[in-house]
N, C-alpha and C positions, 0 to 999 in steps of 0.2 A: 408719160409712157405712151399714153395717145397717138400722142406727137411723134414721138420716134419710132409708133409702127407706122403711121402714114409717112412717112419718109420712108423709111423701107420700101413699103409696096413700091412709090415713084421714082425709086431708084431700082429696084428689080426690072418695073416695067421699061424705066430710058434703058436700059440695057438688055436687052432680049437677049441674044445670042449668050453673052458673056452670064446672063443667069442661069441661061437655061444647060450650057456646059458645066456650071458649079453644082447644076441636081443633077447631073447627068448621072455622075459617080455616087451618089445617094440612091436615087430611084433604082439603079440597077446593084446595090445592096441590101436593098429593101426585100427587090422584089427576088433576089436570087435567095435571099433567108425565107419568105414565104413560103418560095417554090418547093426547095429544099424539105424545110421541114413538112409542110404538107404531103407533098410524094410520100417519104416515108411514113408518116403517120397515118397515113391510106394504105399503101402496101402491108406497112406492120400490122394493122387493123384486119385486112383481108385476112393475114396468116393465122390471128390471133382465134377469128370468128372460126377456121377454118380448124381450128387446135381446140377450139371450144365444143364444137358440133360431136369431139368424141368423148363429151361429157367431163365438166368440170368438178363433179361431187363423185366422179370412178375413182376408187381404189384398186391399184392391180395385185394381187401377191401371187408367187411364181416363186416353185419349191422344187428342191432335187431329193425326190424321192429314191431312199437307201434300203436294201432289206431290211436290215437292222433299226433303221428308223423312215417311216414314211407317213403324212398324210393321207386320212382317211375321208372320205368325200361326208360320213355320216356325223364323223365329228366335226368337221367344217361345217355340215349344217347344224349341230347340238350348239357350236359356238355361235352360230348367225342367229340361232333363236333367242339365246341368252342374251343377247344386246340388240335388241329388236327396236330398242329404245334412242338408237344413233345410228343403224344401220338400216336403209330402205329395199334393198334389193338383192341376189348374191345369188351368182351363175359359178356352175364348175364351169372350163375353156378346155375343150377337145381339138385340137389343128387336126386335118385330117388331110393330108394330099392322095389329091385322086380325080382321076375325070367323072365327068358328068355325062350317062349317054343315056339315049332312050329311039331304040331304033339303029339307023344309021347316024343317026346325028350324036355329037360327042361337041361338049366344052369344056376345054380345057384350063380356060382362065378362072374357072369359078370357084369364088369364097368356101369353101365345106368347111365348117365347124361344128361341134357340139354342145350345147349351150343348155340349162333350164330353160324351163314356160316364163324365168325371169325378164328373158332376155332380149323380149320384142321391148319391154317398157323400160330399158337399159337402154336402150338405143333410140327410142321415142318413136317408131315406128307404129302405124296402122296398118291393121289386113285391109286388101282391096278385095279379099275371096277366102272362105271356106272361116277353117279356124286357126288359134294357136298351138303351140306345144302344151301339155299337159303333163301334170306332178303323173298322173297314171301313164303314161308313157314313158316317164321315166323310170319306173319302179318295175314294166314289165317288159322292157329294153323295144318297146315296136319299133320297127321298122317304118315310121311314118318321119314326115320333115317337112318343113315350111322354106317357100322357095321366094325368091328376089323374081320383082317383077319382069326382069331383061332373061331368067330362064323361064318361065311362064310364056314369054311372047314368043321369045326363038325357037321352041320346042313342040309348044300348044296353040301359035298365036292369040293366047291371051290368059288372064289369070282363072274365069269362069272356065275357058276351056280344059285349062290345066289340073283344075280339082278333079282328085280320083286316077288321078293318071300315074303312073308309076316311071319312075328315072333308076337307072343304076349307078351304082357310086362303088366302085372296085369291084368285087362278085354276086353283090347283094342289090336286092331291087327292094327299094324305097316307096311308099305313097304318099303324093303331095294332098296334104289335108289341108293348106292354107300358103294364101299369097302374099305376101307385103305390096303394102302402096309403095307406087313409082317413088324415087327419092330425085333422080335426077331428070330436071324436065323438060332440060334439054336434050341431052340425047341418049337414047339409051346405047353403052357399050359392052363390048367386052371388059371385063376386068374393072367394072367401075362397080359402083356405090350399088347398081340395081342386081349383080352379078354373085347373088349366092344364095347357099342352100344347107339352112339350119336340123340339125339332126337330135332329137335326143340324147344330151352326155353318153348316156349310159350307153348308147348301143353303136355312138362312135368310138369308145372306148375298147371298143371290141374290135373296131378298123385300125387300131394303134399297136406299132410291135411289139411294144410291154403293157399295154391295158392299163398302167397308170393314168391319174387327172394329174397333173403338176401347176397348173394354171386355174387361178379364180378372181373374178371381178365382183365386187363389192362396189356399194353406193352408199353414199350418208348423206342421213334426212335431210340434215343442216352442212353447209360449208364451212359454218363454225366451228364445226364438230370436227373437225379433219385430222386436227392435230390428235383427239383422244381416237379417232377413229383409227387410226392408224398406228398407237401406240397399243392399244388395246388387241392388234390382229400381230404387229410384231411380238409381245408378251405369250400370245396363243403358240404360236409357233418356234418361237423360244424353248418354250415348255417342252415341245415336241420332237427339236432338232438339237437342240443344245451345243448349236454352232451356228452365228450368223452369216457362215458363208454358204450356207445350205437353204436360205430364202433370199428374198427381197419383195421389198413394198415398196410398192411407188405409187403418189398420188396427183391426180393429174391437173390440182390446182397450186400444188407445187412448183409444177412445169411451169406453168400459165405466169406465178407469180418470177418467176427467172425469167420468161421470156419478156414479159413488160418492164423487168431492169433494162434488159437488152435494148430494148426498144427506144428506152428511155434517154439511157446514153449514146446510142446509136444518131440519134435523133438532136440531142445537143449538139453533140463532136462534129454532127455536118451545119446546122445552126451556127457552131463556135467558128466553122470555115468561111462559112458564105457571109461571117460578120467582118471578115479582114476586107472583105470589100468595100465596108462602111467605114472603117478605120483607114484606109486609104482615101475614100471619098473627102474626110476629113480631113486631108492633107491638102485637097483641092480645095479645099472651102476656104481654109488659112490662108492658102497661098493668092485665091482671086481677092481675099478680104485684103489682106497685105498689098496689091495692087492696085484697089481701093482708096486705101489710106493715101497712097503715093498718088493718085490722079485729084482726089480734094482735099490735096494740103491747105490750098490757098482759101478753100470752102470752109476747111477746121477753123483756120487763122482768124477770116472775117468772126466766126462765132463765137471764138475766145474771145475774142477782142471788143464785142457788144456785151459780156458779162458773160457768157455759158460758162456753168462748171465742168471741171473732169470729169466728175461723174457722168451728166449729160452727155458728154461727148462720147465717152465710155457707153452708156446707154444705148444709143445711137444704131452704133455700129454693134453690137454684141446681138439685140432684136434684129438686126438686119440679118445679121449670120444665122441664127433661129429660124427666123419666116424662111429666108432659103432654103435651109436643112427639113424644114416642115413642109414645105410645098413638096419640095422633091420626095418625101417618107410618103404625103399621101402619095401621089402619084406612084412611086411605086408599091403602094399597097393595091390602089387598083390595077396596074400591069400585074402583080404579082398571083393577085385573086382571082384573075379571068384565066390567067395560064395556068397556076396547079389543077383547076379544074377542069380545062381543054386538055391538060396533059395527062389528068386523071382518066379521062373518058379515053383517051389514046390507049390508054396503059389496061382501060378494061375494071379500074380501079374507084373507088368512091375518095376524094381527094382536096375536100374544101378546107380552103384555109383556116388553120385553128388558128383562134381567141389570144393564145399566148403569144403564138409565132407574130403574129400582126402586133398586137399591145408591143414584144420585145422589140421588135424592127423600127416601130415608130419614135417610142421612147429612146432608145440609139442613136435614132437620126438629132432628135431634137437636141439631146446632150450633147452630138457632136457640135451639131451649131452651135454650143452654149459655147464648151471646153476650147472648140478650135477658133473660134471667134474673141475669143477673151485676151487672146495675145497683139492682135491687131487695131482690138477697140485701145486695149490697154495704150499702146505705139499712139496710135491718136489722141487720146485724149492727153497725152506725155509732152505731146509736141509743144517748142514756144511759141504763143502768138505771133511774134516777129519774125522769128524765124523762118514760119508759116504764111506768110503774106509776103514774105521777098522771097520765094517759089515759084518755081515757072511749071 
């Protein structure tokens, strides 16, 4: 076997051109499977972190409160106490639209919501200034709120300036008692991650045009727990509505776990495409191996003729087809691995070659040179001695 890969290489190397066009179609299947799946395993990754950041242990439930039957914010917490045991944290959710002014100055894009003192550590947020919301603010409806760093700076320029200061939010004037840390740091804008302004539930509940809470986010301790955590919240409101068209829970590792099916398949099916390029390359491989065969007939002939078996002969040329299909797989593992990552950094994306994608592409390549090389070793080593030495 020795022997038949040193013939290979000194048969690849007498032949430059005509080798290096049999990887040609190799290397650029290699390296378009790398590219390929790496892109989207970078993009998908980005979406996934960017899906993850609103919390993978939130549970959302969001209820259509009836006269006749409606959630009660008191019994929602009698229930969050009673299972305190799989349940980490649990905000009523107030939307509230409305500008934000203080002065002449007015923003319009900003977040206003009404949330518990849960709901800095819901979101994983630090104060840069003053303090949180408090269960006592909730109980005696103040007028106090915790503001996003981008209305502290545009308002007050900056978060120490902003403590004490009062914002209006519809007819009512608010007092900023606490800043959140910058989140985005690159820029702060309108309407982004830094742009809001936490209010008390109870006393944005009072800026809504039926005063209802209809919205609540839940956490659990464990993600293991997800499934009893959410069976246990749909059960409660069961109880209460005695119609399932009248809630919904949704949990948002649920999502996560659908979107990395997605991903997943998303991710093969372009794999699966940019492999028909290796299945073609293997066409090319045959067909220069078949051209092969026919320029050392009279090469076959002399070595039947000194004793070689079929086998050997067969041997020969099938490693020969291999080492080709294998130079060309690395080679395009390396084009393949320098460009997902220069295309990654283009894209703004993190984009290195995954482990499988290179393992699969290589292992492909080699096979082909097994499988497509098999038919032409076979034709050679088939050939008659005689036959084979009166060829020209």
């Amino acid at each position: 076997m020795l022997q038949s890969f040193k013939m290979a290489i000194r048969s690849i190397l007498g032949n430059k051109m005509r080798s290096f066009l049999t990887m040609l179609g190799i290397i650029i299947g290699v390296a378009s499977v790398i590219i390929l799946v790496s892109i989207v395993d970078g993009f998908m990754s980005t979406v996934v972190d960017s899906f993850a950041e609103m919390g993978v242990n939130q549970i959302s439930a969001n209820v259509t409160n009836l006269p006749s039957r409606s959630l009660d914010v008191d019994d929602t917490y009698e229930f969050f106490e009673e299972h305190r045991d799989i349940y980490g944290e649990m905000t009523p959710v107030v939307n509230v639209s409305a500008v934000v002014k203080h002065g002449s100055d007015s923003l319009d894009a900003t977040n206003v919501g009404g949330y518990s003192e849960d709901y800095l550590k819901i979101r994983g947020y630090a104060l840069a200034a003053g303090r949180n919301l408090q269960y006592s603010d909730m109980i005696s409806r103040q007028k106090v709120c915790v503001a996003g760093y981008y209305v502290a700076n545009e308002l007050f320029g900056g978060p120490e300036k902003a403590l004490g200061q009062t914002v209006k939010v519809g007819a009512d004037a608010y007092k900023i008692v606490g800043v959140a840390e910058r989140q985005n740091e690159e820029e702060l804008e309108e309407g982004g991650s830094d742009d809001f302004l936490w209010l008390p539930y109870s006393t944005a509940a009072k800026l809504t045009r039926n005063g209802s809470i209809s919205s609540y986010i839940f956490t659990t301790i464990s993600t293991e727990d997800t499934e009893r955590c959410k069976a246990e919240l749909e059960g409660f409101l069961m109880e209460i509505f005695q119609n399932e068209d009248l809630y919904r829970v949704n949990a948002n590792s649920e999502l996560l776990d659908t979107l990395d099916e997605q991903i997943a398949m998303m991710s093969g099916m372009l794999g699966g495409i940019a492999g028909i390029s290796l299945l073609v390359a293997g066409v090319g491989v045959m067909n220069i191996m078949l051209v092969s065969v026919t320029e050392r007939t009279q090469e076959i002939g002399i070595r039947k003729a000194l004793g070689a078996k079929k086998s050997a002969i067969m041997q020969q040329f099938v490693i020969e087809a291999a080492v080709t299909s294998s130079i060309g797989g690395v080679i395009g593992i390396v084009i393949g691995s320098m460009a997902s990552i220069a295309l990654g950094r283009a894209l703004g994306i993190e984009a290195p070659p995954t482990f499988g994608a290179v393992l699969i592409s290589f292992s492909v390549s080699v096979g082909i040179g097994l499988l497509f090389g098999y038919m032409p070793a076979s034709r050679a080593a088939g050939l008659n001695p005689i036959d084979a030495l009166r060829s020209e």
